[in-house]
N, C-alpha and C positions, 0 to 999 in steps of 0.2 A: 477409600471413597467417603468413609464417614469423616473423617480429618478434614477432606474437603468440601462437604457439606458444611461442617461445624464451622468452615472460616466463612463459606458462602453469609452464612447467618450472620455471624459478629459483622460482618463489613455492610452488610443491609441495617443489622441494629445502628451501627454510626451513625450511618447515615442520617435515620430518622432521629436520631440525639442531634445531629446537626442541622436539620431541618426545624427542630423545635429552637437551635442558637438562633436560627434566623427569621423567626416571625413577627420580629418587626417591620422586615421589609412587606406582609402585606397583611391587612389589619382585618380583613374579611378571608372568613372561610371557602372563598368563591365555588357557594352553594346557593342553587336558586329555592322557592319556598315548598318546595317538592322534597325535596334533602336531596336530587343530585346534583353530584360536581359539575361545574362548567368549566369549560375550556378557556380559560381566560385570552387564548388569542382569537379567539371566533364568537366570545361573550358577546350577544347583542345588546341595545340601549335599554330594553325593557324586556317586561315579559307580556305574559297575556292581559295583567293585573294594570299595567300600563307603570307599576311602579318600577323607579329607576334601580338598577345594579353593577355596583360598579366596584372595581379591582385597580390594582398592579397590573398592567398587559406585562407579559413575559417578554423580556429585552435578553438577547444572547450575543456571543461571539465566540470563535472558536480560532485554536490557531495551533500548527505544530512548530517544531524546533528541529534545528541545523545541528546537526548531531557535533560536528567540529565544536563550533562555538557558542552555539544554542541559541543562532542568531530566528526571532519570531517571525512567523509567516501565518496571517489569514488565511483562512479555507473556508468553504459555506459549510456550515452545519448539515447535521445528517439530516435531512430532511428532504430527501432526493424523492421526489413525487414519478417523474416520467421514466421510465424502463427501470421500476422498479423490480419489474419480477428477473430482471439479469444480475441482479447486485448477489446472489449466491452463487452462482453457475462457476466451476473449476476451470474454464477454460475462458473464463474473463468479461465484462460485458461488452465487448464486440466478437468475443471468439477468436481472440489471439493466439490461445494457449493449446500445446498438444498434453493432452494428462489420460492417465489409465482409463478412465473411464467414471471410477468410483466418488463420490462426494471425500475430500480431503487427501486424493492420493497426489502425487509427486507431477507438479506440470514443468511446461518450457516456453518459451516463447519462442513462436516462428519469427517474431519479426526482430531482427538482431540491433536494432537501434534503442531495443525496450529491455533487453538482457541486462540484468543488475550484474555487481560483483560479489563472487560466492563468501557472502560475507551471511553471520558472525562466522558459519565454517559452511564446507562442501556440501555436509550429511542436511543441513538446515535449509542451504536456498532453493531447492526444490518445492519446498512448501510454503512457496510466497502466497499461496491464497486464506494461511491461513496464520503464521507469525507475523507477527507485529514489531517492525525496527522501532529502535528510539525514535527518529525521527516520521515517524506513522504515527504516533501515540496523537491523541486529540484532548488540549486542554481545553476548558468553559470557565469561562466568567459572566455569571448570570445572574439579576436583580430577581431571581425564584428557582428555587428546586427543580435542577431539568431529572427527567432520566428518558430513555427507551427502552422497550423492548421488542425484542423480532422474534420472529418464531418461522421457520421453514420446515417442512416436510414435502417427500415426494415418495410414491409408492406404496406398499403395504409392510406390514409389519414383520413380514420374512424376508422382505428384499430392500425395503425401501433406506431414504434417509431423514436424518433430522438435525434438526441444530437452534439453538438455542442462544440470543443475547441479549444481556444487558448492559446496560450505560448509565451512571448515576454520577452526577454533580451538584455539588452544592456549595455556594461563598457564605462562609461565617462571618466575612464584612465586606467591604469593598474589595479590599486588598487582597485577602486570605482568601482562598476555593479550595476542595480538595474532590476526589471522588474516587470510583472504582471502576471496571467492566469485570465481564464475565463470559464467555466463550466455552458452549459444548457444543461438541461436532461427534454425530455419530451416523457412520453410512454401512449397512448390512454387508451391501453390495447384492449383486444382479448376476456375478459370476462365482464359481465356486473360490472359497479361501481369498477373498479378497475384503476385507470389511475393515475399516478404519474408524480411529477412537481417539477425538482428540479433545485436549481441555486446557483453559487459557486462563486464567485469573491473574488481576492487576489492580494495584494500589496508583494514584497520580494526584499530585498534588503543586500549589502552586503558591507564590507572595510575590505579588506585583507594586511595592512603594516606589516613595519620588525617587530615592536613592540606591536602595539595596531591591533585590530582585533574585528569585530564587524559585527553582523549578524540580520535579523528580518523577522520578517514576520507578516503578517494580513490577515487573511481570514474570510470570512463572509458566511454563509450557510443560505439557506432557503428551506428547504421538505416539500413537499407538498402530502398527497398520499390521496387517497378514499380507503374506505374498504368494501368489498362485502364477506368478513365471510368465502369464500369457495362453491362452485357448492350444490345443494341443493340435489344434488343425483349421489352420482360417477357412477351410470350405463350410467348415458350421455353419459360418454367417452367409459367406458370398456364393456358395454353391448349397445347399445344404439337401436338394435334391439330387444330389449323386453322394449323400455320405450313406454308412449303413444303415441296413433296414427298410431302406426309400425312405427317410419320413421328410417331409418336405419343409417343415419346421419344426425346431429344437425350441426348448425352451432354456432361457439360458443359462441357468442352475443346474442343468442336466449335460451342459458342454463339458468336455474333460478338460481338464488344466495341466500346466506341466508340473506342478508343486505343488505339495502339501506340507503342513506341520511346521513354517519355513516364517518367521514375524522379523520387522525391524523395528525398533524404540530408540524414540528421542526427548531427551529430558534437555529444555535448556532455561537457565533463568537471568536475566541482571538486573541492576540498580544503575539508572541513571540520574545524574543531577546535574546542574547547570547553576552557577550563580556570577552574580556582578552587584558592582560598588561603581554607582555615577558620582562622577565631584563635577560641579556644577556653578550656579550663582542666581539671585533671583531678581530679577527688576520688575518696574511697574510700568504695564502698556495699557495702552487703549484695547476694549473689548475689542474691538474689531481686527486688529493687530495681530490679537493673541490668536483667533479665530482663523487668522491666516496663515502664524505659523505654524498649524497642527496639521496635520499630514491629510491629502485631501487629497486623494487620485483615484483614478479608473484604471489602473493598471493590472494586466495579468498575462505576462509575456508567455510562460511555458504553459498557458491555461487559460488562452482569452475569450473564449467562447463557453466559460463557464462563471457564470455571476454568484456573487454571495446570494443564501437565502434570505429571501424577503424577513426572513425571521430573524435576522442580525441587525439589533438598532444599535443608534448612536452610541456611544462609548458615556456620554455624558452621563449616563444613566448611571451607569455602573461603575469603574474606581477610574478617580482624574488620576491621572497621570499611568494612565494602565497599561498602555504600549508606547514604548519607547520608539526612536528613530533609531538607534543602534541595536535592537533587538526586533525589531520589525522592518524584514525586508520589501522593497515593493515588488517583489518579486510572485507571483502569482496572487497577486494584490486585486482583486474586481470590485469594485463600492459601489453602493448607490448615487447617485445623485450628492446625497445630503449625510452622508455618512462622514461621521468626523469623528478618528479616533484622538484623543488625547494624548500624540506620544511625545510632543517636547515640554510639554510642562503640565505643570499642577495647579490650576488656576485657581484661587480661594478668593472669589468674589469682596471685592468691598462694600458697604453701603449700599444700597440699590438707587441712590442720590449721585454717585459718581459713575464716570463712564472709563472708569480704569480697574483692572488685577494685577496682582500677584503670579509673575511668571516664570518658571521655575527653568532653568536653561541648561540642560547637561553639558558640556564639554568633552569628559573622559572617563571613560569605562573600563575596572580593573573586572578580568573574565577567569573563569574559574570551570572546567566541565571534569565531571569524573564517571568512569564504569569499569564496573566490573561483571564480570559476566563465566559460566560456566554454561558448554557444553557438552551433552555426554552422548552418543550412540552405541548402540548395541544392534547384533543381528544373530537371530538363532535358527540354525536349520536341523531338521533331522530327515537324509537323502539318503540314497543308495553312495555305497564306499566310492571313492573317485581317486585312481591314480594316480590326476594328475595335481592332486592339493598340493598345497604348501607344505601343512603339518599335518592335522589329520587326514588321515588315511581312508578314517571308518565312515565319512558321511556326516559328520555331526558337527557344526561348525557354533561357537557361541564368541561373537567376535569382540570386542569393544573398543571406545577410544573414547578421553576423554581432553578438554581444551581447557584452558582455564587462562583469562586473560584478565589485566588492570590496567587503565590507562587514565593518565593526567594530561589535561593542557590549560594550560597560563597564557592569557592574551592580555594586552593594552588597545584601549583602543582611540584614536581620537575624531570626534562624531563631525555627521553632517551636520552644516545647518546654523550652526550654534551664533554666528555670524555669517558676512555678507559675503567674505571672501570662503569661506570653508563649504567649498563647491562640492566636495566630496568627503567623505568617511575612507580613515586609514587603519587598521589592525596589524597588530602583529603577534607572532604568537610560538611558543615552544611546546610540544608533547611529546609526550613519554611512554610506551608503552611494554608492559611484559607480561609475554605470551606462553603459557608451560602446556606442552601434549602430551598425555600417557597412550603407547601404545603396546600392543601386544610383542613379546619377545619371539626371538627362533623359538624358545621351546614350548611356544603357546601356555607357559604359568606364569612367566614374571611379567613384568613391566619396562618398555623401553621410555624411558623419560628424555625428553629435547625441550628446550628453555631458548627464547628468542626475545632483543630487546632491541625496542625503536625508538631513535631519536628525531623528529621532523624540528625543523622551524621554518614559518609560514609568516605569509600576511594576506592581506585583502583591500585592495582598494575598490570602490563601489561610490556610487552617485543613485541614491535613491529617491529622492523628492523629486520634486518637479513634477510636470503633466506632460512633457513633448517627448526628454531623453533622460535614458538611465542607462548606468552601462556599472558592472563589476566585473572584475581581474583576480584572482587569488590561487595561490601557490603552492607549494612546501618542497622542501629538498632535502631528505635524508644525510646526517651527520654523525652516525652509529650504529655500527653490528650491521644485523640485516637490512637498515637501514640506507647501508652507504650506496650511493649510485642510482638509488629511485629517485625521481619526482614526480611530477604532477603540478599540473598547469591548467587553469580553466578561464574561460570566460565566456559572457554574454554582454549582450547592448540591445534596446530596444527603442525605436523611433516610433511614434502614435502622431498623426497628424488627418486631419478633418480632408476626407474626398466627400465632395458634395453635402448628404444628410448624415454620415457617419464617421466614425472614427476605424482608422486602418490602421493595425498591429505590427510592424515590420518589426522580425526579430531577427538577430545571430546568434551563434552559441558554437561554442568548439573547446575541444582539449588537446592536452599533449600532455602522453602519460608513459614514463618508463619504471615500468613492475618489475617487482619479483612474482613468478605462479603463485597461490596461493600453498598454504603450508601441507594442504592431504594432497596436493597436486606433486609436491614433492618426495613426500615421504606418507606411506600407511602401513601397517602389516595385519594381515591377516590370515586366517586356516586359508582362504582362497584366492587373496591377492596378498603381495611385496614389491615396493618398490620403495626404492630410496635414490633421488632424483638432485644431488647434489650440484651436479653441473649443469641445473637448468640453465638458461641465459633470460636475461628480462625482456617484456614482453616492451614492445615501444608501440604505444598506439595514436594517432593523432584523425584526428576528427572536425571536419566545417560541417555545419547546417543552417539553413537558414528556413524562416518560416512565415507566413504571411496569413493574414486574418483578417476578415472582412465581416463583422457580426450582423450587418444588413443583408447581407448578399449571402448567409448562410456557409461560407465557403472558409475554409481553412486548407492551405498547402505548404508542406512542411518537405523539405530535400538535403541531403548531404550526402558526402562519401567520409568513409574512413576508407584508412592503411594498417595495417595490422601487419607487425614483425614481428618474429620466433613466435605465433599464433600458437595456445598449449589448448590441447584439446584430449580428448578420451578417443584413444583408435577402435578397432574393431573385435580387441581383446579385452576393449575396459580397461587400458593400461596408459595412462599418459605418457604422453609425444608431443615433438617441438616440429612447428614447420619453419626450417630457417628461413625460408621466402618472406618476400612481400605479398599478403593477400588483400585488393580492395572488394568492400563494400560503396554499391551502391544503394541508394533508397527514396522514396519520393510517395508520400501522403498525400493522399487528399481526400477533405471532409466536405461532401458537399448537402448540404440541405434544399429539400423543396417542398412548399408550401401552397395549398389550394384552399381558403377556406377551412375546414376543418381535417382535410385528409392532411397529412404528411409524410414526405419520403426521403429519410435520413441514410447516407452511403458513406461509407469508407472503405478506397480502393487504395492498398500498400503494393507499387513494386519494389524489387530488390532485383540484385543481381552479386552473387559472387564468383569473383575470379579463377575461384577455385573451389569448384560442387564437390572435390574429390572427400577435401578437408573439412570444408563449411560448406555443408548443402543448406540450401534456401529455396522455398516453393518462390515461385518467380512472380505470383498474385495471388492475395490475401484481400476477400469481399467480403464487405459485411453491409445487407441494406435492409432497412428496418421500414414495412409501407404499415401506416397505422392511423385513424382519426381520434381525432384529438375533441374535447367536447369539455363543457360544464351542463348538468342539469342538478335539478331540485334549488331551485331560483339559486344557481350559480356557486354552489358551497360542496355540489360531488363532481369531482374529473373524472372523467371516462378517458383513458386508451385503451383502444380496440385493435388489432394489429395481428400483422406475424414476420416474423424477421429471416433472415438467413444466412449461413454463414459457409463460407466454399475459399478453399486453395487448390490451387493449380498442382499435381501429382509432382513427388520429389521422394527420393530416399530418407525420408524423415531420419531423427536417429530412434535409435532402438533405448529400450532400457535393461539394468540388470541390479536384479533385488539386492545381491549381495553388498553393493556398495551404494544404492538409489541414485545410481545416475544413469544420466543418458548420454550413447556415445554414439560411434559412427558404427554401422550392421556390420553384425560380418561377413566375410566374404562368399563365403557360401551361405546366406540365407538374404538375398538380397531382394526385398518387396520393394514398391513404392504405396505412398500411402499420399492420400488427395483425391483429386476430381470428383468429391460426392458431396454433396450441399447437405446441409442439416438443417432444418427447418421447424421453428416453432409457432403454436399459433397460443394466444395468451387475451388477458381482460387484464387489466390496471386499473383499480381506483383507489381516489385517495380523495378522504371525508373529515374535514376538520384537522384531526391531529392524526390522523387514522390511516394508511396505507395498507392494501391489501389488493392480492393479484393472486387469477389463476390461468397454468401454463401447462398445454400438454405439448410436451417435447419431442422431438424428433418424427416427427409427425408421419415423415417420409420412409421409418422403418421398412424392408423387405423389397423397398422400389428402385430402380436403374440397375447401378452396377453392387449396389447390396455393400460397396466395400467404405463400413461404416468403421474405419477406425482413425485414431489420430499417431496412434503410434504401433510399431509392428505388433500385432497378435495380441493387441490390447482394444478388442471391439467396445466401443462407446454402451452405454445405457441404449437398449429398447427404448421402443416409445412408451413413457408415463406422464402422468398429471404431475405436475407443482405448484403446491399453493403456498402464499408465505403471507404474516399479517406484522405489522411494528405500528406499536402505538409511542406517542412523545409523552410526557407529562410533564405540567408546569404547575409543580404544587409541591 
């Protein structure tokens, strides 16, 4: 812990060394004659003195990267004011997620159209609320020193949780940014031996020139959780007047658990980078010219009902030639009005007597990504002796596994845009990757080592400019080792055109994918599971959806089916299985908003349907509606929501989970619950002052009421009703 305190410090000292590189960019200490700081995006024109003060306004942009190709995509900065108090909650901020209960433990998604792939490994994707993929990482490029920090707690100091973040960026020039985050998560918990301990620390860095372009990142994870198996008797919660003693309520530190002594850890870290070489040519246009051909849309197909924040200005401000058209997709692309990013050239103003630049015009882009990355799991138990292990005998199980993988890909690309005829952008591209697992031997001492290596070559065709149509295509097909026989196929297209007063989103989207299981889906060994899954067959999955979005009318509706062949899943032993059948999903969203004045009342109703409940069960409705008023007071500069939301699925055989390996699978046969038809209900305050967000939530409000059966997954009852309050302040300085 002192090691990681000691880097906490060095990466805060940089910063402020880089904060000092960049005080050029604002020439006042934006302090009013009082000595405190101002906020330089809410700085008024005067003070009480009447004399003027004035700054740098903070100019931002924010944008991740395409893990393949590191191709760029806009996001609105963190600066999410409305249902801010859901942005911590494990179970997602509509309440997708079925998870233990505890802050940081192991969730899932009911809705099987939002299910990722168990990537970087199996032990890892459980814990999507709280690692961070390459492509999740959030770069800044900002004319001032951003950072934030969040702070959440809920509960008391015996039970409760807490967590901890920060965010720091800063450009040493236009070109050059670099920063850091910071990530502690720590949850007691509320049931006995269940308390998790997690911690995240990250280096990200950036170089955006006219020609060469280069991006990375480092992130380091370390999870910590205990495992208490599940409450030893659901009447606790849902009967608890016929358990012993009469007492009519337990408290729930005093429930018994099925395990003690019993922790899982997960260490994983990698290094990502991304870089490209534009060859290009520069000619002289007319201002207006130039003005027209830098990327100028309202687009945001997988995300159109979500606008950048008001807090992301023009590009102009900050480095010309900043986002590329070949590194900036317009792919959940949402702008203002007047937002013009700088991505096809580098405009170097002449004379202010002429009315022409300097336009810098890419052509072709040599691409370059590289990671590496190491996973490690461990699980220790110490149990009563079990017959029926693997290897030990006596109860004591210390399991491990470790992953360790490197991967290169080389692309070419040749761009949109560049002329009149080059209607679309072409890529192509080769990667390489090698995968090494250590796991444990028959005689639970040595090491079983397996090495696996992939060759894809791929491309992408894609059309992203424009304002009406955009459509991409992209591929790859395996040429080596475990390679041979997979693909993967995707595509989307999106049509935008004016009904009446607004703009309507019509999207597609589908794939066609033939896998291998993943690599612990085929093979793990441990004191309490083995298996070695050689003659898996590949998984072929193909998928249409299509989505529609109407941002006047509040309404979003999103529908497809998949097909799903050889489906691999976890049976009722925790042992992966193949279903040779065809099994479809259906599924159909809809977001609908309504508006009176100040109230409002925001719903998302998800059905599904699959073919097959036996294999893939699915709750059949998934609600989430949030009735709330919405308000400015103290002449217009504090938001108020007022609110309380709630979140309900229809009863289903959820799956179950089992510590030993942290996953969830299908119940077994003899302990067969349903879990569903009980609403959870919060009631909560939101405000957010300046630069300032802050909310308080007391959750689950409905504790002890209906049918009492408060859980999301077997024998794993949710949190009691408690308070959460959380505050995140920005800083632009």
């Amino acid at each position: 812990m002192r090691r990681i305190l000691l880097t906490y410090i060095l990466l805060f000292v940089l910063g402020l060394l880089a904060v000092q590189a960049q005080q050029p960019f604002n020439t006042l200490d934006n302090r009013d004659r009082y000595g405190n700081q101002v906020d330089p995006s809410t700085q008024p024109d005067s003070l009480d003195t009447g004399t003027d003060v004035q700054s740098i306004p903070p100019k931002l942009y924010m944008w991740q990267l395409s893990e393949t190709l590191g191709n760029r995509t806009i996001v609105p900065a963190d600066t999410l004011a409305l249902n801010f108090q859901n942005t911590n909650l494990v179970g997602g901020m509509t309440g997708e997620y079925n998870f233990l209960g505890n802050l940081g433990s192991p969730r899932l998604s009911r809705i099987f159209f939002n299910r990722q792939d168990d990537e970087p490994t199996l032990f890892m994707a459980p814990y999507s609320s709280f690692f961070v993929r390459p492509d999740q990482v959030f770069f800044t490029n900002s004319n001032v020193p951003y950072t934030n920090l969040t702070y959440y707690k809920a509960g008391n100091k015996v039970n409760g949780e807490e967590r901890f973040k920060s965010y720091f960026s800063v450009n040493v020039n236009k070109r050059l940014a670099f920063g850091f985050n910071f990530d502690y998560l720590y949850g007691r918990g509320y049931y006995a031996n269940q308390s998790t301990s997690h911690f995240n620390a990250g280096l990200f860095g950036s170089y955006i020139g006219e020609r060469y372009q280069i991006q990375a990142v480092y992130n380091n994870f370390f999870m910590k959780m205990n495992e208490n198996g599940g409450i030893a008797n659901d009447g606790y919660i849902t009967r608890p007047d016929t358990m012993a003693e009469g007492k009519k309520e337990y408290s729930s530190t005093t429930i018994p658990v099925k395990m003690e002594q019993t922790s899982n850890r997960n260490k994983d870290f990698y290094i990502y980078l991304t870089q490209r070489y534009r060859l290009g040519f520069k000619r002289r246009v007319l201002k207006e010219e130039a003005q027209n051909n830098s990327v100028q849309q309202r687009f945001s197909p997988t995300a159109p009902t979500a606008p950048i924040a008001s807090s992301i200005a023009p590009a102009d401000s900050l480095a010309t030639g900043s986002l590329a058209t070949d590194s900036l997709p317009a792919n959940n692309l949402a702008m203002g009005d007047n937002l013009s990013l700088d991505s096809l050239n580098n405009n170097h103003a002449l004379p202010e007597d002429t009315n022409f630049v300097e336009e810098f015009v890419p052509v072709t882009s040599f691409i370059h990504t590289f990671k590496i990355e190491r996973a490690r799991h461990s699980y220790q138990s110490v149990s009563t002796p079990d017959e029926n292990a693997y290897y030990n005998k006596q109860g004591v199980s210390r399991d491990s596994t470790t992953a360790f993988s490197v991967k290169n890909v080389f692309g070419i690309a040749l761009l949109e845009g560049f002329n009149r005829y080059a209607k679309a952008g072409l890529t192509g591209y080769i990667s390489h990757k090698f995968s090494r697992y250590d796991l444990m031997n028959a005689d639970s001492m040595t090491v079983d080592r397996f090495t696996e290596q992939e060759i894809y070559v791929g491309g992408e065709l894609a059309k992203r400019q424009g304002k009406t149509l955009h459509y991409s295509i992209d591929g790859e097909v395996g040429i080596m080792d475990k390679a041979m026989g997979q693909f993967r196929v995707n595509g989307n297209m999106d049509l935008n055109f004016r009904l009446w007063k607004d703009t309507v989103n019509l999207i597609v989207r589908g794939f066609v994918k033939n896998t291998l299981p993943s690599f612990y889906m085929r093979h793990y060994h441990s004191n309490l599971h083995v298996w070695d899954n050689d003659n898996m067959e590949k998984e072929f999955r193909t998928r249409v959806e299509g989505e529609l979005n109407i941002d006047r009318w509040g309404t979003n509706l999103r529908a497809g089916v998949e097909n799903v062949k050889n489906y691999t899943y976890l049976n009722q032993k925790a042992v992966p299985e193949q279903n040779s059948g065809n099994i479809q999903i259906l599924s159909a969203t809809l977001k609908q908003n309504f508006r009176a004045g100040i109230f409002h009342l925001d719903n998302e109703v998800t059905w599904q349907k699959s073919s097959n409940e036996t294999v893939l069960p699915l709750p059949q409705f998934s609600v989430y509606s949030n009735l709330y008023l919405l308000t400015k007071l103290a002449k217009k500069v504090l938001t108020v929501q007022l609110g309380a939301d709630v979140r309900y699925f229809t009863k289903y055989n959820a799956p179950a989970y089992t510590p030993s390996i942290q996953q969830f699978h299908l119940q077994p046969e003899n302990d067969q619950v349903e879990i569903g038809g009980y609403p959870i209900v919060n009631v909560y305050a939101n405000l957010h002052l300046k630069r300032t967000r802050l909310f308080a939530m007391y959750s689950h409000v409905n504790q002890g009421m209906g049918t009492r059966n408060s859980f999301l997954v077997p024998h794993y009852p949710i949190n009691p009703s408690l308070l959460r309050i959380g505050v995140s302040w920005n800083f632009y300085d």
